[in-house]
Each structure stands twice: as structure tokens, then as C-alpha cells.
NUVO-672086 format. One line per 8 residues: number of its first residue (from 1); their letters; for each residue x, y, z of C-alpha. Coordinates in pm, 1 decimal. Example, Ala and Ser with C-alpha at 12.3 -4.5 7.8 and 13.67 -1.06 7.14 Angstrom:
2
1 = AS = 1230.0/-450.0/780.0 | 1367.0/-106.0/714.0
//
This chain:
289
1 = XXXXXXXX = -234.1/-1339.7/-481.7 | -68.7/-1187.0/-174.9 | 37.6/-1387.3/93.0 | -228.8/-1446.0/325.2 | -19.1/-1226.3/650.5 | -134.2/-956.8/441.1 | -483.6/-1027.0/500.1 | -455.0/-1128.1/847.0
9 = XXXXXXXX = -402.2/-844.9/1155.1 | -382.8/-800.7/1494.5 | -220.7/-539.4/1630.6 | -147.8/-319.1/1337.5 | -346.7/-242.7/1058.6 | -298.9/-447.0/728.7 | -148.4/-265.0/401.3 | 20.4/-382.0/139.7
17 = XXXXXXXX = 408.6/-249.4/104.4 | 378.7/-198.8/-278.8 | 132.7/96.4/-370.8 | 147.5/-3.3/-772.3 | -9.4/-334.2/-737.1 | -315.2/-371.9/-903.7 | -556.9/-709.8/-775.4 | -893.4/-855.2/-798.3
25 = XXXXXXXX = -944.4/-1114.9/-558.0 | -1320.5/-1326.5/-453.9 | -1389.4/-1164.3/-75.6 | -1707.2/-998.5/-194.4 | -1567.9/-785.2/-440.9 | -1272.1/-623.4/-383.7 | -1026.1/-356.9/-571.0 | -685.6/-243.1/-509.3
33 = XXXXXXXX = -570.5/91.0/-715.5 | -296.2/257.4/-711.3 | -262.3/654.2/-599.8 | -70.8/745.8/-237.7 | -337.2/503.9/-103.4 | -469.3/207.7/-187.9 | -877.8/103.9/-225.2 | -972.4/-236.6/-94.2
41 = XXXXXXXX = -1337.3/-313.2/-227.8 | -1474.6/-649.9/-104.4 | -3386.9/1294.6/2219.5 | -3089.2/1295.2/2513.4 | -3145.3/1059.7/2268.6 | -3096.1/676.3/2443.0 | -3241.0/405.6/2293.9 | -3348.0/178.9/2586.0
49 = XXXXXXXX = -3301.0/-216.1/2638.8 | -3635.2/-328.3/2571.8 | -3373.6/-318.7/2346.1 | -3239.0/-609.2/2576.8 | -3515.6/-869.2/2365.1 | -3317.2/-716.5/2011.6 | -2913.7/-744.0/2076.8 | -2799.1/-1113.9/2093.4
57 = XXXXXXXX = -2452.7/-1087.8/2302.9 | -2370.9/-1451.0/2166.7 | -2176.3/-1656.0/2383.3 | -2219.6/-1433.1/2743.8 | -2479.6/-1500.9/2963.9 | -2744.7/-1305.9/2865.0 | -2951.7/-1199.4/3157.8 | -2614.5/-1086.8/3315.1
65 = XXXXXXXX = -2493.0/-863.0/3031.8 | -2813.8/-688.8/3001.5 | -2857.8/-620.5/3390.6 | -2558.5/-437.6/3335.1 | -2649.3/-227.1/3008.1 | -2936.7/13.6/3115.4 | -2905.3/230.3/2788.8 | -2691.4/249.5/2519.8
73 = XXXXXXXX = -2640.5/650.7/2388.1 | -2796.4/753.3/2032.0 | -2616.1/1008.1/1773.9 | -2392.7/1118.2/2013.4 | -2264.9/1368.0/1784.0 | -2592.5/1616.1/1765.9 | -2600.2/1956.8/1902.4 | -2233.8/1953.8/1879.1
81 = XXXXXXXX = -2041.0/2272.7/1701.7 | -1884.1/2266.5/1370.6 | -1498.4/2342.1/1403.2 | -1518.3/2601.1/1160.1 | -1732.9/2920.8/1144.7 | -1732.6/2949.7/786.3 | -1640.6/2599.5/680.3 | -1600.5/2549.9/264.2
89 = XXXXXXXX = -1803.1/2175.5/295.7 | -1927.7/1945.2/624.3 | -2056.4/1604.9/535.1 | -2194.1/1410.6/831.8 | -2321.4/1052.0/954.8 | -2669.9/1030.5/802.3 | -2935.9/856.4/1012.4 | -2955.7/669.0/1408.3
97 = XXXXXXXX = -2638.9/468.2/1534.6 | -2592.6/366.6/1874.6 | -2251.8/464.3/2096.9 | -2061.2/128.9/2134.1 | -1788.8/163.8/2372.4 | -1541.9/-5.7/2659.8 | -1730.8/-192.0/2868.9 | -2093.4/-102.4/2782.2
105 = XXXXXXXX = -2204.9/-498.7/2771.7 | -2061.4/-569.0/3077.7 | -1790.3/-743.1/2927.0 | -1428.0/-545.7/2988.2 | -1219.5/-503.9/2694.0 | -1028.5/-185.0/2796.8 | -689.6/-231.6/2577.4 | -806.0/-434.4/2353.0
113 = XXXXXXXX = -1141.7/-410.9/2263.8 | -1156.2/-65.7/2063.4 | -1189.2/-212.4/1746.0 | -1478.7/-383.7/1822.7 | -1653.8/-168.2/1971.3 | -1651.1/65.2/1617.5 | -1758.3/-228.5/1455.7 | -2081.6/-235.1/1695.7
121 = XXXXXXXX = -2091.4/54.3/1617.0 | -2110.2/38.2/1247.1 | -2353.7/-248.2/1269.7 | -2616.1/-47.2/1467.6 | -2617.1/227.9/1172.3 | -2628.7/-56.6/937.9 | -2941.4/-251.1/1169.0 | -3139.8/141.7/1243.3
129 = XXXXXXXX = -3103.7/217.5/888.2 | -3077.4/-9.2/617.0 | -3315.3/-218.4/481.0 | -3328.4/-538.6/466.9 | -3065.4/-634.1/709.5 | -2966.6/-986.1/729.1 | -3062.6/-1063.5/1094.9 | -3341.2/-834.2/1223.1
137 = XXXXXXXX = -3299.4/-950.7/1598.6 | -2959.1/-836.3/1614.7 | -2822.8/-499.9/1636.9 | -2507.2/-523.0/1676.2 | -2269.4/-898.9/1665.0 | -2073.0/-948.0/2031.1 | -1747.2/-895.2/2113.7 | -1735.4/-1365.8/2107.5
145 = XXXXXXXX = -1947.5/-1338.7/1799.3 | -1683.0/-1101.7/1617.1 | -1411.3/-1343.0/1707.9 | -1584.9/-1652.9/1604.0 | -1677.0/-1524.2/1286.5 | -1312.4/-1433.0/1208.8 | -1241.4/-1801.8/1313.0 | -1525.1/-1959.3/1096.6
153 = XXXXXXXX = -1381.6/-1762.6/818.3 | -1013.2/-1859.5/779.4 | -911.6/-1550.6/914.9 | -807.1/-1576.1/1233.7 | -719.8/-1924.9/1387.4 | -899.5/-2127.9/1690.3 | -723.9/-1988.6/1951.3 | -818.5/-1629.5/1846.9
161 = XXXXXXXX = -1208.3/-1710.3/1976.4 | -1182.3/-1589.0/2320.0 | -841.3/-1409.6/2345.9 | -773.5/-1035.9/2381.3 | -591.8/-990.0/2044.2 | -675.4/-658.7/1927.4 | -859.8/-606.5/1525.8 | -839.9/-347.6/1271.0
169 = XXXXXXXX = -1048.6/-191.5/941.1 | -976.4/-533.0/770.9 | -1135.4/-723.6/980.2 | -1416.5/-501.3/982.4 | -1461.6/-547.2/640.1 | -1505.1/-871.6/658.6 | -1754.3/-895.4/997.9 | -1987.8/-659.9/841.5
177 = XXXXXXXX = -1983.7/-849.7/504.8 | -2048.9/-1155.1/729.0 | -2300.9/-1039.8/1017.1 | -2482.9/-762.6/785.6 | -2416.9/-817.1/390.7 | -2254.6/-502.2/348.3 | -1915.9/-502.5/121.8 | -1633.5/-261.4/251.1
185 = XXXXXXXX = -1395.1/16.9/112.8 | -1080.4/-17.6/259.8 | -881.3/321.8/207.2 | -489.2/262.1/314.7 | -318.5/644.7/346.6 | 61.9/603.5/336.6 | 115.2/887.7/620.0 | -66.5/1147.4/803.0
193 = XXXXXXXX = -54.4/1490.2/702.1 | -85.5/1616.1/330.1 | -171.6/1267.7/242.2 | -441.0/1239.1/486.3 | -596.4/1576.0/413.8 | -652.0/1453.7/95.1 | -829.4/1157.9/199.4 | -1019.9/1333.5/439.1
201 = XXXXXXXX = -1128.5/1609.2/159.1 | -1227.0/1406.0/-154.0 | -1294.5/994.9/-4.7 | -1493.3/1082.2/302.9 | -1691.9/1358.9/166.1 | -1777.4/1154.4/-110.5 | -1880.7/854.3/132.1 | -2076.7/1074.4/351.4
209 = XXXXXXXX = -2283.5/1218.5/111.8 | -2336.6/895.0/-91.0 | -2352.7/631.3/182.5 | -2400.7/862.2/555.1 | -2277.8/531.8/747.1 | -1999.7/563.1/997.4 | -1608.0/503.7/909.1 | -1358.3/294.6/1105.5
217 = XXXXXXXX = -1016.5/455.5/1103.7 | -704.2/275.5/1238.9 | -287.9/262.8/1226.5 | 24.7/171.1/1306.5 | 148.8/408.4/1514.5 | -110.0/549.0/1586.1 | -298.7/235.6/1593.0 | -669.2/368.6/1843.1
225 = XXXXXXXX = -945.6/270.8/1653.2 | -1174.9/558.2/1610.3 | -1498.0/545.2/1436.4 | -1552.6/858.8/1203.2 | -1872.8/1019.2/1178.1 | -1824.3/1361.4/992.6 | -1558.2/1573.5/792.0 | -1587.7/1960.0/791.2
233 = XXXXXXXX = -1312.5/2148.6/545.3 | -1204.2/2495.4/535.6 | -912.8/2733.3/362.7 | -687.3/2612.6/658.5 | -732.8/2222.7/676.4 | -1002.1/1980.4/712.0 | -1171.1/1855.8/1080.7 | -1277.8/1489.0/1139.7
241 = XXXXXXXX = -1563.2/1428.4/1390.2 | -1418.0/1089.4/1616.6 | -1628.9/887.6/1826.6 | -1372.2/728.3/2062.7 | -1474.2/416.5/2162.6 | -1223.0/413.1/2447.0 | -1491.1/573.8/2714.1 | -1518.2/304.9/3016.6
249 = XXXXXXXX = -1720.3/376.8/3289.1 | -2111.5/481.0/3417.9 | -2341.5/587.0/3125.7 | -2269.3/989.3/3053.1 | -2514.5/1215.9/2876.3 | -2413.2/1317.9/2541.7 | -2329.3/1671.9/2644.8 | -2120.2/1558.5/2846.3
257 = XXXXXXXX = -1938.7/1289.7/2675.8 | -1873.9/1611.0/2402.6 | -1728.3/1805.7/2674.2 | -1509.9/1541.1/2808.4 | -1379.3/1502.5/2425.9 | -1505.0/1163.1/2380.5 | -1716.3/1304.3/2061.1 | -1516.2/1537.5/1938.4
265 = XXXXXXXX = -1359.6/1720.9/1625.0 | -1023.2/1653.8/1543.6 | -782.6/1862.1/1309.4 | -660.0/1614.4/1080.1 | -272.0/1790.9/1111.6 | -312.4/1701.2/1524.6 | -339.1/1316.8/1402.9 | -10.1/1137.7/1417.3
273 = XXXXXXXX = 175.1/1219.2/1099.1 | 442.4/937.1/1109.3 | 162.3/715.8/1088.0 | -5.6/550.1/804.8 | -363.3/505.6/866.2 | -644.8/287.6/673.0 | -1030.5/385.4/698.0 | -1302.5/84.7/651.5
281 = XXXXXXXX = -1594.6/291.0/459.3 | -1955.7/52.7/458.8 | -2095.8/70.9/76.7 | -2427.1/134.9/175.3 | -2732.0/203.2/-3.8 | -2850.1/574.5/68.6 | -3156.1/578.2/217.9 | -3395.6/856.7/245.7
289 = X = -3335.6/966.0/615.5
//
């Protein structure tokens, strides 16, 4: 087994330093091979609070989060342009997921809190379109609920509940296994670049058209979580279509939280290439959208 500071993270994504080893290990299931990265297995559209009686923000008080949250955004991502005019393939987010970002509970987690917020918003694809989900009266675990589970797990110790330590595509793995019985890929990319190009043009095609949920990509240097909703590739280079979770501030229409370049796509040769970067893909079942 590895030691466990390889399965524990806070500011930095977790990897392992040696790409050869090969382990099997009991958190759900989970598979490490051995390429340049490694596998870990283990309409505007709003959709309103009366939504307030179906998200359980754990350990906050209630009635004051929600007088704060009047709508939470839906498929932010529609109605905006491919990057490519004659693209070779685009695979996209399949289904409803709801725009989790800085501050949209009330609760602010500016410079810390990005993580979480991709895991909300993860969870709300997971709660709008797979069936059955493990908790129908939640769509999406709080930013306290995250952290406790982490505690209850052996993850993260006591005096994580509560604290602004930051979390990364490990961790996700494990709160959606835990809040919404759904195992996790973890893809680890050695550097950005040719390496990530790769990544982008064979592992998240292949999860978009197989499983459609969204992806949580993170770093080192480049350590913004970003939640992934789409990859478009052409002759030149592939495109990755971010949902930034870093937006604080009053609720924007989706038009123009695409023109502001919170929903965007990226070129993956703009992304930090001194970087390594994992990706946290949900194995979903496909569901006929």
C-alpha cells in the first residue's frame, strides 16, 4: 500500500511519484495503470428554490442560506459556440446540472472553496439525472457536509470540519462515492501540453460519450479547480469547455456569464504546461437523455 499522504490533499492535487506502479486497493474499486498518466478507479434555464424544500445545506442555518439563494443557473453551457468551425469530434455534458459557484449559498468561500463548489456541481448532474440516487432530498452535499464526510471517513482529521483548507479530484472521488454511490476515475496527466492533449482527445471523449456527467480537473501549479463539461478536437489541438466555479457575486444570466468567460472554451495548449493536472471522471450509468 502507499502511504496514506498519498491519499490525503489539501492544497495540491494527489499523484503518485512512480508512474509504473501497478495497485488494487478496497475504496470502492479502484485501479492504478501505468501509461504517462495514471487511472485511479474506486430555459434562461434557472431552476428555482422551491428548490429551497430539496437542497439540505447541513450544518448552516437553513432559512438564512436560502433567503440568500434566489436561483441557482441550469446548463450554463447551451447556446454557446463551438471553438472550431469544422471541428474533427465534440463530446459534451449530457443531461441538467446546476451552476455551483463562490458564494451562491450564502456561505463565502472565495479562495478556498473552488473545489467544492465542482463537486456541487457534479452532484446536481448526478441528483437531475441518475436514477436511483442515494438521497432524493438532496441535490447537492454542503460545503460542512463535504468536510464532515472527509472527517467521518479517515480522510481528513477533526480539525478539517469547519476550516478553509482547500480539496482536490481525490477527494471528490471519495464525496461522491459517499453522498451519491457513484465510484470515480481519477486520471493523473504528468504535464500539460502533448500529454494533456492526449488526455483530452481519447479519456474525455470516451467519458462523455459513455457517461455525459461533468469532470473535475485540478493541479499543482495550476491548482483552480475547474469543472469540465465538453471537449471539441480539431487538426490544430483540442478545446475544453470550463465551468469556473470562481464567479462571486449577484446571480448573472447565462449569456452573460459566457461573455464574461466564466463558461468558456479553453485551448488545452493555453492551460499551464509546467503543470501536472488530474481529472475526477463520475462512472455513471448512461441514461437516455
Amino acid at each position: 500500500m502507499w502511504p496514506p499522504s498519498y491519499f490525503s490533499c489539501t492544497q495540491q492535487e494527489v499523484f503518485h511519484p512512480n508512474p509504473e506502479v501497478k495497485l488494487f486497493g478496497p475504496v470502492s474499486v479502484f485501479i492504478c495503470l501505468s501509461f504517462d498518466y495514471i487511472f485511479f478507479i474506486f430555459d434562461s434555464e434557472t431552476i428555482s428554490m422551491a428548490s429551497n424544500e430539496n437542497i439540505d445545506w447541513g450544518a448552516c442555518e437553513k432559512e438564512e442560506i436560502c433567503q440568500k439563494i434566489e436561483t441557482l443557473l441550469k446548463n450554463v453551457h447551451t447556446e454557446l459556440p463551438d471553438p472550431l468551425t469544422d471541428p474533427a469530434k465534440c463530446s459534451l455534458v449530457k443531461g441538467d446540472y446546476l451552476y455551483f459557484h463562490y458564494g451562491c449559498d450564502g456561505q463565502d468561500d472565495r479562495g478556498w472553496g473552488c473545489g467544492y463548489r465542482t463537486i456541487q456541481t457534479m452532484a446536481s448532474w448526478i441528483y437531475l439525472n441518475r436514477s436511483p440516487v442515494q438521497n432524493q432530498n438532496r441535490i447537492a452535499p454542503s460545503l460542512p457536509q463535504i468536510q464532515q464526510a472527509l472527517v467521518t471517513m479517515g480522510d481528513k482529521p477533526g480539525s478539517f470540519s469547519g476550516s478553509r483548507e482547500w480539496i482536490g479530484t481525490f477527494e471528490a472521488s471519495l464525496v461522491l462515492d459517499y453522498f451519491c454511490d457513484v465510484p470515480c476515475k481519477v486520471v493523473h496527466v504528468r504535464g500539460g501540453g502533448a500529454e494533456l492533449e492526449q488526455v483530452a482527445a481519447e479519456e474525455l471523449h470516451q467519458h462523455f460519450e459513455k457517461h455525459g456527467s461533468p469532470v473535475m480537473m485540478g493541479g499543482d501549479r495550476d491548482n483552480s479547480s475547474k469543472g469540465i463539461l465538453g471537449v471539441c478536437t480539431g487538426d490544430k489541438g483540442s478545446y475544453l469547455l470550463v465551468v469556473d466555479p470562481h464567479y462571486y457575486g449577484r446571480q448573472l444570466e447565462k449569456t452573460e456569464l459566457q461573455k464574461r468567460g466564466w463558461v468558456a472554451w479553453k485551448r488545452v495548449s493555453s492551460l499551464d504546461q509546467s503543470s501536472f493536472y488530474n481529472l475526477c471522471l463520475p462512472q455513471t450509468a448512461t441514461k437516455e437523455i
